[in-house]
N, C-alpha and C positions, 0 to 999 in steps of 0.2 A: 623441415619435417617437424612435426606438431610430437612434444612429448606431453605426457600425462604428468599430473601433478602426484600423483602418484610416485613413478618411476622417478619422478626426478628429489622427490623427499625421502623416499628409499636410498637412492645412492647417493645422495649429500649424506645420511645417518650414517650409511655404512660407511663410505671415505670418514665419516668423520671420527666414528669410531674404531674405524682401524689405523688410525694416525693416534688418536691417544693411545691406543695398547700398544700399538709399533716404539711409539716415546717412551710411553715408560717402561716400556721391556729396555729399552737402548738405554733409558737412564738409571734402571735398577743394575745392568748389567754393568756399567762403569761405577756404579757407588758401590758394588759386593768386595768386590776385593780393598780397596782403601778398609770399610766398614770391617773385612774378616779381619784385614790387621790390627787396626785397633783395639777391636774389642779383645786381640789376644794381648797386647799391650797394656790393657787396661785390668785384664787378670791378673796379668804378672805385678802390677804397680801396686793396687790392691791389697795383692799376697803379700808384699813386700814391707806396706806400709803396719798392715795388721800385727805383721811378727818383728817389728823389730826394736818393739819393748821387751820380745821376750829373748830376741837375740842379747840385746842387750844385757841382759840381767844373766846370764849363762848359760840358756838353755840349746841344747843342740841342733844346729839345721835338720836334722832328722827327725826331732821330735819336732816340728814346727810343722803349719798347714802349709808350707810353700813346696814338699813331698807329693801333696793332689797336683801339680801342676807337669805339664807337658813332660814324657820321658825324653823328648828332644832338650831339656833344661838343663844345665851344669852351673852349680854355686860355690864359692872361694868365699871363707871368712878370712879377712888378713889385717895382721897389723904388726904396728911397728917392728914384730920379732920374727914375723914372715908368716907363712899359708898356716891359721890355727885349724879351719877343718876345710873338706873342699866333698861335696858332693858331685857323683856324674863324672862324662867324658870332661878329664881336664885337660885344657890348649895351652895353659900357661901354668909358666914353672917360679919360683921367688923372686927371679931373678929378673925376671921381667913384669911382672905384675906392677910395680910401680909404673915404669915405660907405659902400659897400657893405661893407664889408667890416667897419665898424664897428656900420652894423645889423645885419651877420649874426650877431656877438657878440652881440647883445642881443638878439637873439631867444633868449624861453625854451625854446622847443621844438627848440632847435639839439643838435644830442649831438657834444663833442668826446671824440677818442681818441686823447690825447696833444698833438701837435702838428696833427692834422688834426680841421678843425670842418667837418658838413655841416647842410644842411639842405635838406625836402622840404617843395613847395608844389605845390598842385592848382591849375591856372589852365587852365579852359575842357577839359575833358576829358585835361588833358596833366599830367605829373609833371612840374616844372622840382626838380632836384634841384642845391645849389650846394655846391663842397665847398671850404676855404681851407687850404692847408697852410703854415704858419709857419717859415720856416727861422731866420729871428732877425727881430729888432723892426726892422719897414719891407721885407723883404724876405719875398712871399709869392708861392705857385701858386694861382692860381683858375679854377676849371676849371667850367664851367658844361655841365648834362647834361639829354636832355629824354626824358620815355619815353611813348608812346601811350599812352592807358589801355586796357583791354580789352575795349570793352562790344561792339566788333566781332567779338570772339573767342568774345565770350560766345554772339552767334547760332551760330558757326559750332559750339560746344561742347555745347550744348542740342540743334542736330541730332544730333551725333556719338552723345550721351546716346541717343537716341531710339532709335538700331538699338541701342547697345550694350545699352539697357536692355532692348530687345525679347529679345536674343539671353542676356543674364543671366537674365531674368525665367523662357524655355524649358528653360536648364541649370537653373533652381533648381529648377524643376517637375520634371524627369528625375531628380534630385538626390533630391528629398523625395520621389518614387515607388520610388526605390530602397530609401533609410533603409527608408520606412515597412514597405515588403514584410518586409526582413530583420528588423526590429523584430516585425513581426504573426503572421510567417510560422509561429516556435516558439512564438506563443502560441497561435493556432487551434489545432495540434497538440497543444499540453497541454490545452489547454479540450476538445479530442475527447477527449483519453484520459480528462482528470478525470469527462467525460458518462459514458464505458463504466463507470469502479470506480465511479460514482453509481450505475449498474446492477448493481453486483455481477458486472461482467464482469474479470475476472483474464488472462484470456487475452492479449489485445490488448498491444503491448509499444511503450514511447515509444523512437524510436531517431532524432537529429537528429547532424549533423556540426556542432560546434560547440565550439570551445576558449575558449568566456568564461561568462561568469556562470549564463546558459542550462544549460550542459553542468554544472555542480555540481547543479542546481534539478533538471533530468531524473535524475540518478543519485539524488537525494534523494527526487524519487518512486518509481522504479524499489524503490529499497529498503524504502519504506513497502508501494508496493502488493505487494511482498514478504509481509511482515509484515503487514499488511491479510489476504492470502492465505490465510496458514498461523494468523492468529486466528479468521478465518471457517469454516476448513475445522477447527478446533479445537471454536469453538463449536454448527458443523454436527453433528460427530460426539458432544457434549454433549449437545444435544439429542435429539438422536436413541436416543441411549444412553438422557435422560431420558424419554424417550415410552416408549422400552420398559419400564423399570423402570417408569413410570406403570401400563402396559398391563398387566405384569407384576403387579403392587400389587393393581390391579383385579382382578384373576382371581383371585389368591391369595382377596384377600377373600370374591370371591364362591364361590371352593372352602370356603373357610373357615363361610360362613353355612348355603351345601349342608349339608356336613357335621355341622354343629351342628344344624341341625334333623335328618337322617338320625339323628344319637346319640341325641337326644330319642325320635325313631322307635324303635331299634334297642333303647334299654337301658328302653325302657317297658314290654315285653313279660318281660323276665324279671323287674324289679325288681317284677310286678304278679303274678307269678308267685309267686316269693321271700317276696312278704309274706302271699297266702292258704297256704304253705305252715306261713309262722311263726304264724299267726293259728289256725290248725288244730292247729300244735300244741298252742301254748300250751292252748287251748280241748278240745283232745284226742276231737276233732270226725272222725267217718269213719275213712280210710285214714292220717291223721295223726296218730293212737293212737301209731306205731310211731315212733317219733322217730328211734333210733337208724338206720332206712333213708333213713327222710327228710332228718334233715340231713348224709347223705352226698350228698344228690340237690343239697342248699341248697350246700353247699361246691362242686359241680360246677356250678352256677347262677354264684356270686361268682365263680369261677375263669374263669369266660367272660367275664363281665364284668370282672374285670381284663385276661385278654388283646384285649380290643377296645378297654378305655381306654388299654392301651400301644400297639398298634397304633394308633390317634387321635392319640396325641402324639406319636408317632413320623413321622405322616404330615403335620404340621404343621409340624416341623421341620426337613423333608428341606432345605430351601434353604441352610438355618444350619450344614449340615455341608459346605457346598463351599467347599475353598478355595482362592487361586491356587497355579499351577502342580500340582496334584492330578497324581500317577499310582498306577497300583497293576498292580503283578505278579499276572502269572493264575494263575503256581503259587501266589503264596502265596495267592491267593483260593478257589482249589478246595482248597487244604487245609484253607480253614474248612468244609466240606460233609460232616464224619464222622456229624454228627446224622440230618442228610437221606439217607445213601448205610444208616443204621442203622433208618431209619423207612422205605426200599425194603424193607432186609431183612427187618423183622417183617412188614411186608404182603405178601411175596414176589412183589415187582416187583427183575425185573434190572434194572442202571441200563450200560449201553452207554457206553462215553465214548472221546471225541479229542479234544485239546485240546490246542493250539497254547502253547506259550509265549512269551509277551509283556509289553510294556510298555504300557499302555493311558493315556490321557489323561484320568481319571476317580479320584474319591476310591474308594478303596478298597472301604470301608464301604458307601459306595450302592452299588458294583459287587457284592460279596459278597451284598447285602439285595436286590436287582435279581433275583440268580442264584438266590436262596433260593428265592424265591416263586414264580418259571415252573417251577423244578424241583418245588416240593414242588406245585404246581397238578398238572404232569405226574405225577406219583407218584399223587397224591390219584386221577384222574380216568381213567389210563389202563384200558384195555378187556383186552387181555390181558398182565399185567404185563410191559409192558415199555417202558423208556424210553432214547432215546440222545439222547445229551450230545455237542452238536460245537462245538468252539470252532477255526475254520479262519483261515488271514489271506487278505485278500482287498485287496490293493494296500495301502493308507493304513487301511485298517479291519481291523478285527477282527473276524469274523461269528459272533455266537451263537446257535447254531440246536438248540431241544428240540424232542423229537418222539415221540407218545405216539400210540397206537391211540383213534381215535374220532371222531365227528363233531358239529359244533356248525351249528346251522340260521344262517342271516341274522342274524336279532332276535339272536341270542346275542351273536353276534361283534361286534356294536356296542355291546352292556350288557355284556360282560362286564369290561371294566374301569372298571364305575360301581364307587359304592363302596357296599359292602353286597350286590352282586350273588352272584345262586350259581346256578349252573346246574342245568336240571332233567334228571337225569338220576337211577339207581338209586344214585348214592354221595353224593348230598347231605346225608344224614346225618350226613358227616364232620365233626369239631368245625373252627370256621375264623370269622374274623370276618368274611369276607367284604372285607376290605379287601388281603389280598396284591395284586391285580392294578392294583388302584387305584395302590395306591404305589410302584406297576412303572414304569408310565402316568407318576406325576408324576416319576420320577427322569427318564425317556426324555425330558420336557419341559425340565427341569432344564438339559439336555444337548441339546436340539435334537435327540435319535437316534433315527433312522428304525426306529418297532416297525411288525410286521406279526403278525399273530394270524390264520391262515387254516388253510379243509382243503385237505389235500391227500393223494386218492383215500382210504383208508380211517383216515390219520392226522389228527393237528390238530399242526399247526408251529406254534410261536414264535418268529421272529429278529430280533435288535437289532444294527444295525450299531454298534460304536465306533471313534471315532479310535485311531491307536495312538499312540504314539514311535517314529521310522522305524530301530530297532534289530531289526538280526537277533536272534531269539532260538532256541534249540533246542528241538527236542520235548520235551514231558514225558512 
C-alpha cells in the first residue's frame, strides 16, 4: 500500500517528538530527587560555612543565619566541656555526642570538604542527613537535618505529567503537521511539474517563494527544462528537416527510375533507327546507296541524342546546383537571353518585354535555365508570332509571367510538364527533347514556387512567383 510523503513525515516528527518528551520527562524525573537533595545539602553547607567565623568568635546559634533554615534542623555546639548550646529536637545527649561523632568518621560513605564532614542516611521514607564541622580537636558544630522523600510528590507530579503530556502531545501533532505541509508542499509541486516535462509539456512554469535549498533545486530545473526546451525544439526541427529530406530522397529516386526507363523509351527509337540506317549503308541496300545524304540525317540522329543525354544529366542534377544564400540579378539574367531573343528573330516571332530589376532569392543558373525554357516553349509554339515577357514586383515576390497566342485542352495542361511530353499541335516537329518543361517543374519544386500553366482567353500564360531580397531596384 502506497503512503503519502506526507503521512509518513508526519509520523516520523511525531514519533520523533514524542520520544524526546517521553526522555526527557523520564530523565528529568530520575535527576529531581538526587538534584532536591542536593541542593538542600548545599544550603545547609553554605549556612554552615558563612557562620562559623562568627560561631567562632562567640556569637549565638540563634543569633546566626543558620535559624533561616529547615525547622526539620537541630544544632549541638560542643566541646571539650560537653553540649555549650544545642538548638531544636535534640537526639543526643554528652554522653554520646563523641560516640557519634566518631562513627560519623568512620563511616566510608561520609564526604568531608575540608573541615565539614556529612553524611546521608534513608530511615523509613526520610533523609536524615548529619553534618560535623570541626573547629579544632574537641570542639565541634553538629547539626542534624531531616528531609521528606518524594514519593507523595511523585503522585502529585504523574497527574501534573498527565495534562501536561496531554497538552505537549496536541502541540507536537500541530507541530509535525506544520514541518510536514512545508516540507511536502514544494515537493507535490515539483513532482506536478516533473509529471508535465515527462509529457513533453514546456509550458507550465515551477514558481515557489522559497529562500533555502528548494529555491536553488527549482532554479536548477527551471534551467534544465530550459534546455530540455530548446533540445526538443532542436531535435523537432531535425527531424522534421530529416523526413523531408527522406521524402525528398524518395521522390528524387523515383524521378530518377521514371526517368531512366522514359531514356530507355526515348533513345530506343532513334538508336534502332541509326543502326538500319548504318546496316543499309554499309550493305548499300535501297535508299541507302546514297551515303553521303544519309549520314547527314545519321549526324542529325546522334546530335538529338546528345542534346537529350545533356538535357538528362542536366535534369538530375538540378539540386546539386543550389546553394546557401543563392541570389541572382535579373538584369544580369536576361542578359543571358541573346541566343533565345536571335532564335525569335530567325522564326519572326517579336518578343514584347518589361522586366523589373531585382534581386531574387534563387541560384542564378536555375533562374536563367527556368527562363530559357518557358521562353523558347513560348517562341517554339506561339500562333501569331508574338511573345511578351513581364517580369513585375508584386510585394515580397517577383512575378514572371510569358505569354504567347494559343490554346492547350485540359489533358495537356497536366502532361505538359511530364517529361518527354510535346504537345499536339502543327509545330511539333520542332527539334526539342521534350524535357524543357520538366526541368522547369523540378527547379519550381526545388524552391517551393508557385508555377501555373493556364489559358487565358485566346493565350496560354506561364507565371512563377519568386522570393525577392526586399531591395529597391530600378527599371531596366
Amino acid at each position: 500500500m502506497k503512503i503519502s510523503l506526507f503521512i509518513k513525515t508526519f509520523l516520523l516528527l511525531l514519533l520523533s517528538f514524542s520520544l524526546v518528551f517521553i526522555v526527557s520527562n523520564y530523565v528529568s524525573r530520575q535527576r529531581f530527587l538526587p538534584l532536591y537533595i542536593e541542593e538542600n545539602i548545599n544550603n545547609v553547607k553554605t549556612s554552615i560555612l558563612s557562620n562559623t567565623d562568627k560561631i567562632k568568635s562567640g556569637t549565638s546559634l540563634s543569633d546566626t543565619s543558620l535559624m533561616n533554615l529547615s525547622s526539620e534542623t537541630s544544632f549541638i555546639l560542643y566541646t571539650n566541656n560537653g553540649i555549650k548550646e544545642s538548638v531544636g529536637s535534640i537526639t543526643l545527649d554528652e554522653s554520646s555526642v563523641l560516640l557519634f561523632v566518631i562513627d560519623l568518621y568512620d563511616q566510608s560513605n561520609a564526604k568531608k570538604e575540608g573541615n565539614l564532614l556529612y553524611h546521608t542516611t534513608l530511615v523509613d521514607d526520610i533523609y536524615h542527613i548529619n553534618y560535623i564541622y570541626q573547629f579544632e580537636l574537641g570542639t565541634y558544630l553538629i547539626i542534624q537535618t531531616r528531609i521528606q522523600s518524594l514519593r507523595n510528590i511523585d503522585t502529585v507530579l504523574n497527574q501534573i505529567n498527565v495534562t501536561e503530556g496531554l497538552f505537549f502531545f496536541i502541540m507536537i501533532a500541530i507541530l509535525s503537521l506544520i514541518i510536514s505541509y512545508g516540507i511536502t508542499k514544494p515537493i507535490k509541486k515539483i513532482t506536478t511539474y516533473a509529471t508535465e516535462l515527462s509529457k513533453l509539456n514546456f509550458q507550465s512554469k515551477l514558481k515557489l517563494k522559497r529562500k533555502d535549498e528548494f529555491q536553488t533545486l527549482i532554479t536548477a530545473l527551471n534551467e534544465m527544462t530550459h534546455n530540455l526546451k530548446v533540445s526538443y525544439q532542436s531535435l523537432d526541427e531535425a527531424n522534421q528537416k530529416l523526413e523531408k529530406d527522406i521524402i525528398f530522397e524518395k521522390r528524387q529516386e523515383e524521378k530518377k527510375k521514371a526517368l531512366i526507363h522514359m531514356i530507355n523509351h526515348e533513345l530506343r527509337t532513334p538508336l534502332s533507327v541509326m543502326k538500319g540506317m548504318i546496316e543499309g549503308m554499309i550493305d548499300g541496300v535501297g535508299r541507302y546507296k546514297d551515303k553521303d545524304k544519309y549520314l547527314n540525317e545519321l549526324l542529325n540522329q546522334i546530335d538529338a541524342i546528345e542534346s537529350l543525354t545533356r538535357d538528362l544529366t542536366y535534369s538530375l542534377k538540378l539540386e546539386d546546383k543550389i546553394k546557401p544564400n543563392d541570389i541572382c540579378d535579373t538584369k544580369l539574367a536576361i542578359d543571358q537571353l541573346d541566343s533565345l531573343f536571335e532564335l525569335a528573330k530567325q522564326k519572326g516571332v517579336k518578343i514584347t518585354s518589361r522586366f523589373k530589376q531585382t534581386v531574387l532569392e534563387m541560384n542564378e543558373e536555375l533562374f536563367v535555365l527556368l527562363l530559357k525554357n518557358l521562353l523558347k516553349n513560348a517562341i517554339v509554339y506561339t500562333k501569331n508570332n508574338e511573345v511578351v515577357l513581364l517580369g513585375e514586383l508584386s510585394g515580397p515576390y517577383f512575378s514572371l509571367t510569358i505569354r504567347n497566342q494559343g490554346h492547350l485542352n485540359e489533358d495537356e495542361l497536366k502532361d505538359l510538364f511530364l517529361p518527354f511530353y510535346r504537345g499536339n499541335n502543327e509545330k511539333d516537329n520542332e527539334k526539342g527533347t521534350g524535357l524543357g518543361l520538366s526541368i522547369v517543374k523540378q527547379i519550381c519544386e526545388l524552391y517551393d514556387l508557385n508555377l501555373a500553366l493556364f489559358n487565358d482567353g485566346s493565350d496560354v500564360v506561364a507565371r512563377v512567383d519568386i522570393p525577392r531580397k526586399m531591395i529597391e531596384m530600378s527599371s531596366l
